[in-house]
Residue, then its C-alpha position, 0 to 999 in steps of 0.5 A: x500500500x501507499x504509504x501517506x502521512x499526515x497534511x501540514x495545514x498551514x494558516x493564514x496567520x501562519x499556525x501549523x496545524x497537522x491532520x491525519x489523511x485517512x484511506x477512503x477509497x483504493x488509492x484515494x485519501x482524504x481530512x476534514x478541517x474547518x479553517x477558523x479563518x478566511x484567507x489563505x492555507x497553504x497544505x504540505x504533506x511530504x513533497x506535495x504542497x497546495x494552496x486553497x482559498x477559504x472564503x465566503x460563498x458569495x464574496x460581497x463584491x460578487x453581491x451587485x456587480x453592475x456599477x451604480x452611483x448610488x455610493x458615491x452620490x453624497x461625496x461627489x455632491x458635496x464637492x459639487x462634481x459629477x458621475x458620468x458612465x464612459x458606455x455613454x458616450x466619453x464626456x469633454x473635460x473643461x477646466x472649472x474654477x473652485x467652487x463651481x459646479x464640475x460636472x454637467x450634460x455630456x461634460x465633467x470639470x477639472x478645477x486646477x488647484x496648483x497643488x503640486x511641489x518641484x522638489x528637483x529636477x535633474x537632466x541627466x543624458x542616457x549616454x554621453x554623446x560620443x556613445x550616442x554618435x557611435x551608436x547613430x553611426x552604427x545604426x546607419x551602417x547596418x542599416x545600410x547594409x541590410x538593405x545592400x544585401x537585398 
């Protein structure tokens, strides 16, 4: 007979946990263990090694699965801006200046802010340019070459 040990269970917090496999069918051998925790197990038995999803069997985000608004309603209304659905047509985007309405028919606003910070900037080429010259050059002859031997 085959000669099976036990599974080493593996959790998501990284507890061990060992379980005896039993011998459920010729060739066949199987454990029952209940996870206490959603995530990720990882099984080891000799020199096999599995990984397994527990989770829920309707995860939330398969729950509603067609986009709506209704979530975001309140922030964007606060913030005076807007939703617009790309499957209706792509919107213009204008430039809108704060506390102005950013959203409207067929258009959604960008209120420029200025709100960014050039710590440094560094100009720095990728070869020098004697490199660049050799490489050009090079280029150009087997360039040249190539389409001479047409």
């Amino acid at each position: 007979g085959e000669d099976v040990g036990e599974v080493e269970i593996i959790g998501p917090d990284g507890e061990t946990v060992t379980v005896e496999l039993e011998e459920t069918a010729p060739g066949r051998f199987s454990a029952t263990w209940e996870g206490p925790d959603i995530g990720l197990y990882r099984l080891r038995e000799a020199d096999k090694e599995a990984v397994i999803a527990l989770g829920p069997a309707s995860p939330r985000e398969f729950e509603e699965t067609i986009a709506s608004p209704a979530l975001l309603d309140a922030p964007v209304a606060a913030t005076r801006g807007g939703l617009a659905r790309v499957s209706e047509g792509v919107p213009d985007i204008r430039r809108v200046r704060a506390g102005r309405v950013a959203a409207g028919r067929g258009w959604i606003g960008i209120t420029p802010r200025e709100a960014y910070l050039t710590a440094d900037i560094r100009v720095s080429p990728l070869l020098p340019a004697w490199a660049m010259l050799l490489l050009a050059s090079l280029l150009a002859v087997g360039a040249w070459l190539r389409e001479g031997r047409r």
